[in-house]
PyMOL Python script that loads the backbone (N, CA, C, O; Angstrom):
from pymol import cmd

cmd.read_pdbstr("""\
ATOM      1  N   UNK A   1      -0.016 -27.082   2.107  1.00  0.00           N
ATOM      2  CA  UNK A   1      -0.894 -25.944   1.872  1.00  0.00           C
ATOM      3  C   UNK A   1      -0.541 -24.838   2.849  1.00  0.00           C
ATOM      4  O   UNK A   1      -0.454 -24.915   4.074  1.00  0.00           O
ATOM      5  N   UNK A   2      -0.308 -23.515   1.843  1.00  0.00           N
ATOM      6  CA  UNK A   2       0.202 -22.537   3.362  1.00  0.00           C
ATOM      7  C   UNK A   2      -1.327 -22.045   3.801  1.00  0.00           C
ATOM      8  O   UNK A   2      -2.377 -22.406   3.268  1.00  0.00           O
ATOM      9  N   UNK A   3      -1.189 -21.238   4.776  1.00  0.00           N
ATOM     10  CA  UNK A   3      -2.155 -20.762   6.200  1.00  0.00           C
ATOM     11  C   UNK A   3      -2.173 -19.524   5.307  1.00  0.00           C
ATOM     12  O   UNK A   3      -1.237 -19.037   4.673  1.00  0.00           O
ATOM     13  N   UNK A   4      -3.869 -18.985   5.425  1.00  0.00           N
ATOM     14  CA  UNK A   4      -4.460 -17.677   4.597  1.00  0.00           C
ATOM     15  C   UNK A   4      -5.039 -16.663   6.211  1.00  0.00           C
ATOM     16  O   UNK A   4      -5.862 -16.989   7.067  1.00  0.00           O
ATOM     17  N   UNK A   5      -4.437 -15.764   6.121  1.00  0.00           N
ATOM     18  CA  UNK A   5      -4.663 -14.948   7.343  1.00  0.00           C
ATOM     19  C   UNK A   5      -5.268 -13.740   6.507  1.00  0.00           C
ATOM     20  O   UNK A   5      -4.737 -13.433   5.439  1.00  0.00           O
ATOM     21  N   UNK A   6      -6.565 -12.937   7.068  1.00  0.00           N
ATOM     22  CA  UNK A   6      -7.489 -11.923   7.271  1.00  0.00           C
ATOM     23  C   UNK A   6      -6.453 -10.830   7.306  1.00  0.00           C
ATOM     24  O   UNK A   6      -5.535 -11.212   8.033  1.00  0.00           O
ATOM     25  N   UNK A   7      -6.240  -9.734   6.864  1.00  0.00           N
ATOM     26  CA  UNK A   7      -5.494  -8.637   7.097  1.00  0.00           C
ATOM     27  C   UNK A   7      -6.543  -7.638   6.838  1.00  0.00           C
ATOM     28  O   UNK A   7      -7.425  -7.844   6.004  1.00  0.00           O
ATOM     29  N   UNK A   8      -6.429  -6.045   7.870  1.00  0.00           N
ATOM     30  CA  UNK A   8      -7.480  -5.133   7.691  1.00  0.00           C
ATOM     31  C   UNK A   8      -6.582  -3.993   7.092  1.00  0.00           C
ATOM     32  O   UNK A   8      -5.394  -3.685   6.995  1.00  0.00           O
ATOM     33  N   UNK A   9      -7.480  -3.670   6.844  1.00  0.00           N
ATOM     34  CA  UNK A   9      -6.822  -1.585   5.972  1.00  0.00           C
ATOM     35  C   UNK A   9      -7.949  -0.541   6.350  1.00  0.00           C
ATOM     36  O   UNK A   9      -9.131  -0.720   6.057  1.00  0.00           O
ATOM     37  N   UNK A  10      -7.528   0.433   6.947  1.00  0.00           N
ATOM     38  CA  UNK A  10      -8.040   1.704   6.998  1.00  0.00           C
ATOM     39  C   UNK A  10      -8.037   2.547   5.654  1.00  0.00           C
ATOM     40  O   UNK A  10      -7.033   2.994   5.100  1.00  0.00           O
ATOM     41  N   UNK A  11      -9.506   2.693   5.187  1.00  0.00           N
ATOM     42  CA  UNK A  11      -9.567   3.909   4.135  1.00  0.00           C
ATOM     43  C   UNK A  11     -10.338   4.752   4.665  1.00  0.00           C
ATOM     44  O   UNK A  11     -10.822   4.389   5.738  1.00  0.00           O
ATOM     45  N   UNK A  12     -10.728   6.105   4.162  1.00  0.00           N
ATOM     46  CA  UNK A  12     -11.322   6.801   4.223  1.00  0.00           C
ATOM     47  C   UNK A  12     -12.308   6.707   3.052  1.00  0.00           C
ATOM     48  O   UNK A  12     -12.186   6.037   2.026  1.00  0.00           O
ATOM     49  N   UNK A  13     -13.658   7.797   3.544  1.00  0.00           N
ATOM     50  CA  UNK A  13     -15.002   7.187   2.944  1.00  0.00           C
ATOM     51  C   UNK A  13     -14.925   7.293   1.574  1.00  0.00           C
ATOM     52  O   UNK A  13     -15.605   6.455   0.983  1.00  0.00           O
ATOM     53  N   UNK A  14     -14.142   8.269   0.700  1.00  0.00           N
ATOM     54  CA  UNK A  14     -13.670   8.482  -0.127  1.00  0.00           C
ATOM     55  C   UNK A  14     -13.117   7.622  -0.871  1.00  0.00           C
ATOM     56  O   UNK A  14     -13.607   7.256  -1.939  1.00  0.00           O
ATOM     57  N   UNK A  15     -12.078   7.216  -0.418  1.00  0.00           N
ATOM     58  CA  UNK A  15     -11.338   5.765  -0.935  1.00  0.00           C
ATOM     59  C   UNK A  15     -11.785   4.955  -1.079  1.00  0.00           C
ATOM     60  O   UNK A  15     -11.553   4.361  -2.132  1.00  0.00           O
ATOM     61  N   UNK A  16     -12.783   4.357  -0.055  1.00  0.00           N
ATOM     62  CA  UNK A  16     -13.780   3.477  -0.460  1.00  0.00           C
ATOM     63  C   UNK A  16     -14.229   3.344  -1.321  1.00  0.00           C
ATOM     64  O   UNK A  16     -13.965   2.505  -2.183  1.00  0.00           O
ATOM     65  N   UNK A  17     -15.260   4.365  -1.315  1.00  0.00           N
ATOM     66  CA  UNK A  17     -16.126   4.821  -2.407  1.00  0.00           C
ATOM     67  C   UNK A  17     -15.005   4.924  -3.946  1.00  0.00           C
ATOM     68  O   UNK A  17     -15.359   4.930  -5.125  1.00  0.00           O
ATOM     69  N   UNK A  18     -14.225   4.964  -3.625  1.00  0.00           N
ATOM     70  CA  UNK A  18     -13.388   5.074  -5.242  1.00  0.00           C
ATOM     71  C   UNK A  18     -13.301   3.412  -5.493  1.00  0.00           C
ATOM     72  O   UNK A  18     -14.157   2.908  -6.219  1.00  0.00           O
ATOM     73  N   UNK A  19     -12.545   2.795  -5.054  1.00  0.00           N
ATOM     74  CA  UNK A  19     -12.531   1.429  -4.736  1.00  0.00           C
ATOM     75  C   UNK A  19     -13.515   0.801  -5.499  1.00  0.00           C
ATOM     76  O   UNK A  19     -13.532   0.427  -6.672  1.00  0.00           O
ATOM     77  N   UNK A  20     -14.528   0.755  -4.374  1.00  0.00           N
ATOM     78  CA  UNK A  20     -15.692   0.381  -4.907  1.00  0.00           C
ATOM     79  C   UNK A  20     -16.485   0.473  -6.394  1.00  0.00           C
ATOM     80  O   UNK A  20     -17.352  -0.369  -6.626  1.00  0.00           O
ATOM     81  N   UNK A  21     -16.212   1.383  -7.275  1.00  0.00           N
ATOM     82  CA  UNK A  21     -16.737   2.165  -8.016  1.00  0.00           C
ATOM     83  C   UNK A  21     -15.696   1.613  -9.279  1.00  0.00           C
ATOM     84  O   UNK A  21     -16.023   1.244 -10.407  1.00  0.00           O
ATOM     85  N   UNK A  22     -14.615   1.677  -8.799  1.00  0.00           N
ATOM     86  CA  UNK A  22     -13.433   0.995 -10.166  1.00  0.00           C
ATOM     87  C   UNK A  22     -13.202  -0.679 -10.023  1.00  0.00           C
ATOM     88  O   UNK A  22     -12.629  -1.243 -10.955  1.00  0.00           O
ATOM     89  N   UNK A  23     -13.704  -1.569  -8.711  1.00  0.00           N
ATOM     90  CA  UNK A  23     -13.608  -2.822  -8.619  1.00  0.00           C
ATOM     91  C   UNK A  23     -15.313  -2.893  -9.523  1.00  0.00           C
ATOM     92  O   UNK A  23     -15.243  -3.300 -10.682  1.00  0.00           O
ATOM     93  N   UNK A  24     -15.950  -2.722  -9.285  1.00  0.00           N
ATOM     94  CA  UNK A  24     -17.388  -2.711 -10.378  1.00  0.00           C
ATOM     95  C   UNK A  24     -17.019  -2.247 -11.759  1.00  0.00           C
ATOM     96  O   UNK A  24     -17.608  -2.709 -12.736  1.00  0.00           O
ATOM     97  N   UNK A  25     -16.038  -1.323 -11.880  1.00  0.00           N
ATOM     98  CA  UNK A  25     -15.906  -1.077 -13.442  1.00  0.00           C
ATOM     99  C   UNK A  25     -15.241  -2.319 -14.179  1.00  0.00           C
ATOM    100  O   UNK A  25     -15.504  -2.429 -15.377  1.00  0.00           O
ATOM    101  N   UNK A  26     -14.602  -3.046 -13.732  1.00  0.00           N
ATOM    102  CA  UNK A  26     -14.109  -4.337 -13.879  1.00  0.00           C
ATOM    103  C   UNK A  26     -14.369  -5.598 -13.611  1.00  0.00           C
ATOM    104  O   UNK A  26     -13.720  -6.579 -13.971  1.00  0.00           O
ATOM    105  N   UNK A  27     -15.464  -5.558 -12.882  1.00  0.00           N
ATOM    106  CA  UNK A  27     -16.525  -6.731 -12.416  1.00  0.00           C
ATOM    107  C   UNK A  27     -15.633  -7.188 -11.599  1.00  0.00           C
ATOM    108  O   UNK A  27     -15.131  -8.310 -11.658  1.00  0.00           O
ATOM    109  N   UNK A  28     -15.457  -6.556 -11.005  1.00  0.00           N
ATOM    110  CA  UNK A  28     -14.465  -7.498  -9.796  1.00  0.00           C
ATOM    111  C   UNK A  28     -14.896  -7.110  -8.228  1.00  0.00           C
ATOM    112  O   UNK A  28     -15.741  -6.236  -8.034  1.00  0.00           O
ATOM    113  N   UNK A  29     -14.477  -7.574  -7.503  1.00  0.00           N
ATOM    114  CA  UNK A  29     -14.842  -7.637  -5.898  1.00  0.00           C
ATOM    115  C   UNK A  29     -13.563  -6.355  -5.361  1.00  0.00           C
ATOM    116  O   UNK A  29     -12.370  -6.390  -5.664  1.00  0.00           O
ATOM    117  N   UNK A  30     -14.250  -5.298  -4.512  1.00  0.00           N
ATOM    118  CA  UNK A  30     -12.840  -5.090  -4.036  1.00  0.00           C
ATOM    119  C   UNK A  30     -11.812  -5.638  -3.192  1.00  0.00           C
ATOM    120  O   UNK A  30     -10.759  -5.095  -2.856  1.00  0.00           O
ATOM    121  N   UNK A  31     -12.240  -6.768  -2.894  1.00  0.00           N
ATOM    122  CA  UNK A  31     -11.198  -7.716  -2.214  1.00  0.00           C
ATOM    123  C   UNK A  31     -10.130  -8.344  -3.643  1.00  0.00           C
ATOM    124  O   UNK A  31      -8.972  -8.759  -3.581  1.00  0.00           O
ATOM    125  N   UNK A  32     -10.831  -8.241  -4.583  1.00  0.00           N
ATOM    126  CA  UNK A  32     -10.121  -8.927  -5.911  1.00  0.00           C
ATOM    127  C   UNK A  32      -9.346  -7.829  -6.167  1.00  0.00           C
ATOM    128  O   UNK A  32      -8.265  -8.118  -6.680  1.00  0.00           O
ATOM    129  N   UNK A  33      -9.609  -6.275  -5.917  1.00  0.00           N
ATOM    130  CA  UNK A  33      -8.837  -5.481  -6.687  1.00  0.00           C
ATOM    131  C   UNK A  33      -7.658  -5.132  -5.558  1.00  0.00           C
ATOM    132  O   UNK A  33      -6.456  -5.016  -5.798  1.00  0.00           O
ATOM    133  N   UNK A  34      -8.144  -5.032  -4.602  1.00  0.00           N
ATOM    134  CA  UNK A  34      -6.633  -5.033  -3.464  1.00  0.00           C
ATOM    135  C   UNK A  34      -6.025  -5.624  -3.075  1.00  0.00           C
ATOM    136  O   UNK A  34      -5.307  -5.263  -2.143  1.00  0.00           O
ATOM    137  N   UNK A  35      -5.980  -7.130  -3.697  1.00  0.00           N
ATOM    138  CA  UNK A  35      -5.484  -8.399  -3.675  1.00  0.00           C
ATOM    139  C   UNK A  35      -4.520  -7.996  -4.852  1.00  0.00           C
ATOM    140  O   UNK A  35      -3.329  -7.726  -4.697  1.00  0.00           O
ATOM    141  N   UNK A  36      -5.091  -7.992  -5.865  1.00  0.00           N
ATOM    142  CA  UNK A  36      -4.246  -7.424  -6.991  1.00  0.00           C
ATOM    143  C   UNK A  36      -3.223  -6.183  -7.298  1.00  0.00           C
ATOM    144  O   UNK A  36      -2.192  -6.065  -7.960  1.00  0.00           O
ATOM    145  N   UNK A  37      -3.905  -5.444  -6.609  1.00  0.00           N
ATOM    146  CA  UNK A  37      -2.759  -4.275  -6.253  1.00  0.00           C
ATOM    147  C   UNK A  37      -1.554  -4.427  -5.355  1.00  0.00           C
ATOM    148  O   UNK A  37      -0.426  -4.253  -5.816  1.00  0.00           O
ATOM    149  N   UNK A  38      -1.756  -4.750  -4.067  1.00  0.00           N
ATOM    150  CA  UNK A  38      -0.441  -5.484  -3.171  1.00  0.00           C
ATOM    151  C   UNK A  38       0.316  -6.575  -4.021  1.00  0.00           C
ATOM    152  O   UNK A  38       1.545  -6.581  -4.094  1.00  0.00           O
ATOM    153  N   UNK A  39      -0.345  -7.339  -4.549  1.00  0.00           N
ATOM    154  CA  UNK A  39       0.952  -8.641  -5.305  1.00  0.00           C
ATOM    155  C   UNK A  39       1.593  -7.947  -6.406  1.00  0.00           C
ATOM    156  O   UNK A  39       2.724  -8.321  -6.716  1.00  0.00           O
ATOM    157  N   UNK A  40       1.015  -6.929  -7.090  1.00  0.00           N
ATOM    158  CA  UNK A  40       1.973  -6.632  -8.285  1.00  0.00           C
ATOM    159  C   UNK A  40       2.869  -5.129  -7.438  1.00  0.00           C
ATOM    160  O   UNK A  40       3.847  -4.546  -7.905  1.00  0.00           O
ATOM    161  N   UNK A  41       2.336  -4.887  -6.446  1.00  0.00           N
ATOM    162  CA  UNK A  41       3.297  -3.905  -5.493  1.00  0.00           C
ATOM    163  C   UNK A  41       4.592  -4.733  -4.969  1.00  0.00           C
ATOM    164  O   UNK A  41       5.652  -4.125  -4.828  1.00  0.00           O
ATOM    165  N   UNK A  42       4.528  -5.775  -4.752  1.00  0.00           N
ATOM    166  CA  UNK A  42       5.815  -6.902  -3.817  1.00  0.00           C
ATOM    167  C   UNK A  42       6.195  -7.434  -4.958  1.00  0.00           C
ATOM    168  O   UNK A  42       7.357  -7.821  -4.841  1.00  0.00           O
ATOM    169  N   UNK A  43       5.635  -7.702  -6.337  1.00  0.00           N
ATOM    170  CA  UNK A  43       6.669  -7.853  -6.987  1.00  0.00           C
ATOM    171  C   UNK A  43       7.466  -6.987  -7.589  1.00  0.00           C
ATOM    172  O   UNK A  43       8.620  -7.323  -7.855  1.00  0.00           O
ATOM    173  N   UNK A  44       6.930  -5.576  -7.944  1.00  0.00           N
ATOM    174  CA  UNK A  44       7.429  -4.544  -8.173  1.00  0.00           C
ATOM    175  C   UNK A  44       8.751  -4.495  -7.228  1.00  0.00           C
ATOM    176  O   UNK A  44       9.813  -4.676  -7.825  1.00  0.00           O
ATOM    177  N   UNK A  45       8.818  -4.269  -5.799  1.00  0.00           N
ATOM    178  CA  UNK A  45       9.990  -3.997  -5.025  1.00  0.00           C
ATOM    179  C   UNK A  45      10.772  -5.571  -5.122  1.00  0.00           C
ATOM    180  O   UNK A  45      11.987  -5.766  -5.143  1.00  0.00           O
ATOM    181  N   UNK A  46       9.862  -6.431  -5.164  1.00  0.00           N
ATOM    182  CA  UNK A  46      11.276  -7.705  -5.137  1.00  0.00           C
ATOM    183  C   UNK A  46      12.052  -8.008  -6.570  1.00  0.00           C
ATOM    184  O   UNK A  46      12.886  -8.895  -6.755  1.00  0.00           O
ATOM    185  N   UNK A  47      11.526  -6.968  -7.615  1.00  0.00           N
ATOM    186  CA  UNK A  47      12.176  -6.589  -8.426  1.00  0.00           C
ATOM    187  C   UNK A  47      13.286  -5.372  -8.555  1.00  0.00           C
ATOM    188  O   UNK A  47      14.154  -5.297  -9.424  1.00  0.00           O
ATOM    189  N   UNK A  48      13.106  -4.667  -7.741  1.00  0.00           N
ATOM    190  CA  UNK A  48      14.146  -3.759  -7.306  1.00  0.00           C
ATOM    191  C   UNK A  48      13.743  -2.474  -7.223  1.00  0.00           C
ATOM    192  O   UNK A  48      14.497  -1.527  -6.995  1.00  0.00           O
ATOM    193  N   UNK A  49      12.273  -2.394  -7.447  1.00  0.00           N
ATOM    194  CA  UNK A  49      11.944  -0.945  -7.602  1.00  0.00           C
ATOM    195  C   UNK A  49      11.951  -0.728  -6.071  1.00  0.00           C
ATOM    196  O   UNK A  49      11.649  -1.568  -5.224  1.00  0.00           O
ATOM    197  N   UNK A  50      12.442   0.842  -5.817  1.00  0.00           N
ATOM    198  CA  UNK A  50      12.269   1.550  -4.593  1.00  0.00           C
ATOM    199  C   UNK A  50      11.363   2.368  -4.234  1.00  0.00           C
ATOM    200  O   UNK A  50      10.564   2.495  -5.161  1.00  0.00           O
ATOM    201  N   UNK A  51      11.019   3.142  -3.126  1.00  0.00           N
ATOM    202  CA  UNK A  51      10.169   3.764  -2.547  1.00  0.00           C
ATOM    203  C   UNK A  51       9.313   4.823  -3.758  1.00  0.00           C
ATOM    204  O   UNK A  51       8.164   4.878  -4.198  1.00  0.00           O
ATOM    205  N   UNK A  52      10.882   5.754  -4.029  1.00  0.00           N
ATOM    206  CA  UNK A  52      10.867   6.975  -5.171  1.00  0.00           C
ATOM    207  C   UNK A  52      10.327   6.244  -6.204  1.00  0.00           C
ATOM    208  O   UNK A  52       9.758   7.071  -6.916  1.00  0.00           O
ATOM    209  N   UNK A  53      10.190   5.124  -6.685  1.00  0.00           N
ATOM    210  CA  UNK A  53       9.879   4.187  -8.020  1.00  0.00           C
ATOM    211  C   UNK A  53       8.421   4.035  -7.986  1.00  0.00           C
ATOM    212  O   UNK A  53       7.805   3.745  -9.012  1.00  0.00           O
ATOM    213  N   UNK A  54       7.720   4.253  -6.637  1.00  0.00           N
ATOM    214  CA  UNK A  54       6.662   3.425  -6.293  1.00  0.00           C
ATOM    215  C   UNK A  54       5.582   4.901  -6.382  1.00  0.00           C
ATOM    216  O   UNK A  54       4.553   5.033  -7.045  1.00  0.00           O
ATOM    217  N   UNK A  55       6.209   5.823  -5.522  1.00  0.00           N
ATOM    218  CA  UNK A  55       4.783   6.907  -4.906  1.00  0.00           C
ATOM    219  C   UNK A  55       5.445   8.164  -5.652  1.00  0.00           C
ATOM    220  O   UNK A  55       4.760   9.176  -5.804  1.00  0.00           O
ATOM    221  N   UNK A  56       7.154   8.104  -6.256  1.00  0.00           N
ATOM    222  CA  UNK A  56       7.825   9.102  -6.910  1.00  0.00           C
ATOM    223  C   UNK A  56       7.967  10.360  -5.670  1.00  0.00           C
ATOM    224  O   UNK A  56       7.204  10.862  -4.845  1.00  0.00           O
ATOM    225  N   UNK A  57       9.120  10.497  -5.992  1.00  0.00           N
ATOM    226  CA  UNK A  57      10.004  11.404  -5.537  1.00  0.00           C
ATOM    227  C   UNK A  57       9.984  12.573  -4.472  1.00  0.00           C
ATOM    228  O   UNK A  57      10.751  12.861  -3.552  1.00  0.00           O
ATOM    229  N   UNK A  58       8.416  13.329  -5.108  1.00  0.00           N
ATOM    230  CA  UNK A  58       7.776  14.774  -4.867  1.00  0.00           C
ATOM    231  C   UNK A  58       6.594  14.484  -3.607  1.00  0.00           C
ATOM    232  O   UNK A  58       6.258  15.197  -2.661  1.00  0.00           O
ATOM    233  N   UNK A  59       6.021  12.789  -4.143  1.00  0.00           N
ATOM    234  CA  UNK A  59       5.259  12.284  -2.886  1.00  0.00           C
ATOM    235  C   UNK A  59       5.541  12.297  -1.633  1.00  0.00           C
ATOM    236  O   UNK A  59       4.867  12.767  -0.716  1.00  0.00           O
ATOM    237  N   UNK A  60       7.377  11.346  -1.559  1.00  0.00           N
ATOM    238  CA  UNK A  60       7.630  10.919  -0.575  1.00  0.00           C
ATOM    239  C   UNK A  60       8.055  12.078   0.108  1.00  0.00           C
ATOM    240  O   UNK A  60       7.816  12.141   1.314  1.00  0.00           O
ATOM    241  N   UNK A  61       8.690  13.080  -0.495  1.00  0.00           N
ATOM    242  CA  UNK A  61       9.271  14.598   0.302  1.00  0.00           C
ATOM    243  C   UNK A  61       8.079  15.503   0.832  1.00  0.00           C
ATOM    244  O   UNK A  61       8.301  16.401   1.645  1.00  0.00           O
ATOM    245  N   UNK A  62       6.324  15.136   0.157  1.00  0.00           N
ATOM    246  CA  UNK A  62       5.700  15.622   1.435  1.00  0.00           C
ATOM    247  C   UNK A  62       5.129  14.742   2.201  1.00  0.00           C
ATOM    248  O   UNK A  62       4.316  15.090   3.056  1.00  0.00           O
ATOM    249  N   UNK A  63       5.470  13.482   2.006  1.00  0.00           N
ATOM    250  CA  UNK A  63       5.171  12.618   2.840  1.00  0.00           C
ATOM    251  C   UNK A  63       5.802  12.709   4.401  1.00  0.00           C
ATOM    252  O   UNK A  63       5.147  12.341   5.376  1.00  0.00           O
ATOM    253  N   UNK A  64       7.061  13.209   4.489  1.00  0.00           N
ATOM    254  CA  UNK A  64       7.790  13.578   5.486  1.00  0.00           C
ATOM    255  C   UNK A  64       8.459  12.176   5.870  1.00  0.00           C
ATOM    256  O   UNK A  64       9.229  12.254   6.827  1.00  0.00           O
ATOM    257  N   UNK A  65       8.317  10.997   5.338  1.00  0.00           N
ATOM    258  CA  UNK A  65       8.691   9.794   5.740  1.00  0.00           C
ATOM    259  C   UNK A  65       7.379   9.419   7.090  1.00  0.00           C
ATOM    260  O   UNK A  65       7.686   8.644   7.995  1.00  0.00           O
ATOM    261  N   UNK A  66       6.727   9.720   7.071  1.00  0.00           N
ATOM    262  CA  UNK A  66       5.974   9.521   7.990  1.00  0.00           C
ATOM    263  C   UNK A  66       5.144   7.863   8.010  1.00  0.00           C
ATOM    264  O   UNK A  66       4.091   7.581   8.582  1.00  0.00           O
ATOM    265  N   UNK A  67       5.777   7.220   7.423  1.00  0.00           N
ATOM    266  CA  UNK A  67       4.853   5.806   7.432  1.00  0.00           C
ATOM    267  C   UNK A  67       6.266   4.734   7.147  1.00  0.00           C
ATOM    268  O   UNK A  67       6.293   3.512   6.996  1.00  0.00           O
ATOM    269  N   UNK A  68       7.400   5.768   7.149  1.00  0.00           N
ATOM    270  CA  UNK A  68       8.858   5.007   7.093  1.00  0.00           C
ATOM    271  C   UNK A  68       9.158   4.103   8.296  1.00  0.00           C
ATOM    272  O   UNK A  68       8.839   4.297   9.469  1.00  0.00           O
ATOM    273  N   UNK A  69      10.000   2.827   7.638  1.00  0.00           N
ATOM    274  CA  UNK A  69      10.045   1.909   9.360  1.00  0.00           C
ATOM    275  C   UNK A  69      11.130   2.165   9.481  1.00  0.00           C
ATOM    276  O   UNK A  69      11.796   1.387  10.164  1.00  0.00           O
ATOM    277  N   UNK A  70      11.830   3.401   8.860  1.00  0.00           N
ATOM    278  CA  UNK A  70      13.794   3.529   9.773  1.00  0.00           C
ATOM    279  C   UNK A  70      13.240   4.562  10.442  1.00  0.00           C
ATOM    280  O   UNK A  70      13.659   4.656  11.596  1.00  0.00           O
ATOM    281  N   UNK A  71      12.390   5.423  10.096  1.00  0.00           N
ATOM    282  CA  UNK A  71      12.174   6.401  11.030  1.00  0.00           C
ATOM    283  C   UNK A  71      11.224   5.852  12.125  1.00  0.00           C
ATOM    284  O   UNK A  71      11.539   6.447  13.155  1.00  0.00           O
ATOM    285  N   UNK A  72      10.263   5.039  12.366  1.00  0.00           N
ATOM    286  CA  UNK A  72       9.474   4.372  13.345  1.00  0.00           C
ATOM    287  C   UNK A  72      10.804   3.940  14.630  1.00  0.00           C
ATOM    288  O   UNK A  72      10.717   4.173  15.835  1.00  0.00           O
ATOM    289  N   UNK A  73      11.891   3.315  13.960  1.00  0.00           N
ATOM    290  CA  UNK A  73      12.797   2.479  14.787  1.00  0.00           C
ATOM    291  C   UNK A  73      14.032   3.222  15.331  1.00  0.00           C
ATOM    292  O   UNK A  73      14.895   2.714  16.046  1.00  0.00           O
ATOM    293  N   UNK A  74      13.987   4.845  14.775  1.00  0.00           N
ATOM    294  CA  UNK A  74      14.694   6.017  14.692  1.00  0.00           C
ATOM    295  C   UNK A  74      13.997   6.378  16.428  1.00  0.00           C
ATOM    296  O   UNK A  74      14.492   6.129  17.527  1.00  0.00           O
ATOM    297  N   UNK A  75      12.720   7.026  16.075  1.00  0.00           N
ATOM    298  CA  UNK A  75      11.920   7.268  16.989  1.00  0.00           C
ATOM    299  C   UNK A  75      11.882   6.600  18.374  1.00  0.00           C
ATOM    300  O   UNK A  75      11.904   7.188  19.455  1.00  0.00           O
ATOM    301  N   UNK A  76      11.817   5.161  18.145  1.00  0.00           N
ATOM    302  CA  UNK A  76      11.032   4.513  18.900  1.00  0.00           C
ATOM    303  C   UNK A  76      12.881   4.239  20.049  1.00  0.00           C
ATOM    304  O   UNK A  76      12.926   4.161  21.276  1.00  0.00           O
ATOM    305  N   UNK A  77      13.699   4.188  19.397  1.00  0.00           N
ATOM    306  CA  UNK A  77      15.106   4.403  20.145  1.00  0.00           C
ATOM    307  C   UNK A  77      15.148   5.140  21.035  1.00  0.00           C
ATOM    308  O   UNK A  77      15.440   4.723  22.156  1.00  0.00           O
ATOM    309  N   UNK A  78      14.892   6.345  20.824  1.00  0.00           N
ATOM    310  CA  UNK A  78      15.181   7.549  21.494  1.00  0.00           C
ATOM    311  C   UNK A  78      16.216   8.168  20.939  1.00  0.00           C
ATOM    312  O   UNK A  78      16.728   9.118  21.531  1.00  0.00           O
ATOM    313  N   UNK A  79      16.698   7.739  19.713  1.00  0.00           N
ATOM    314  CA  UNK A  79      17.968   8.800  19.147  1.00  0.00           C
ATOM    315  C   UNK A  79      17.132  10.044  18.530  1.00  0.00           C
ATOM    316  O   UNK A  79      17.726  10.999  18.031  1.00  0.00           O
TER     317      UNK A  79
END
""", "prot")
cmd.dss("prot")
cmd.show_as("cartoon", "prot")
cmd.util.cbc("prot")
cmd.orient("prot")
């Protein structure tokens, strides 16, 4: 039997409140609906989809890469 570990997420009150509001439109828990969203996200990429596949193209360019881990490990170098 594998080991089930607690993981937290920061939303805003907003998000919540959205969350909340579409896990009830489906009778579901929002622990059921963000359970469900991450597993079909990891299979999505261990299927081959990429970043641009995921949040598209126009997202990630104002995203600035800002939640990227080559740029975290870019940074965190000193290059």
């Amino acid at each position: 039997m594998s080991s089930v570990t607690t993981l937290g997420i920061k939303l805003d009150g907003e998000t919540r409140a959205r969350l909340k509001s579409v896990s009830a439109k489906l009778d579901r828990t929002s622990h059921w609906f963000m359970k469900k969203a991450i597993l079909q996200l990891i299979e999505k990429v261990e299927a081959g989809a990429r970043i641009e596949d995921i949040i598209g193209k126009e997202f990630l360019e104002k995203d600035s890469l800002r939640h990227s881990i080559a740029l975290r490990r870019h940074v965190n170098s000193g290059s």
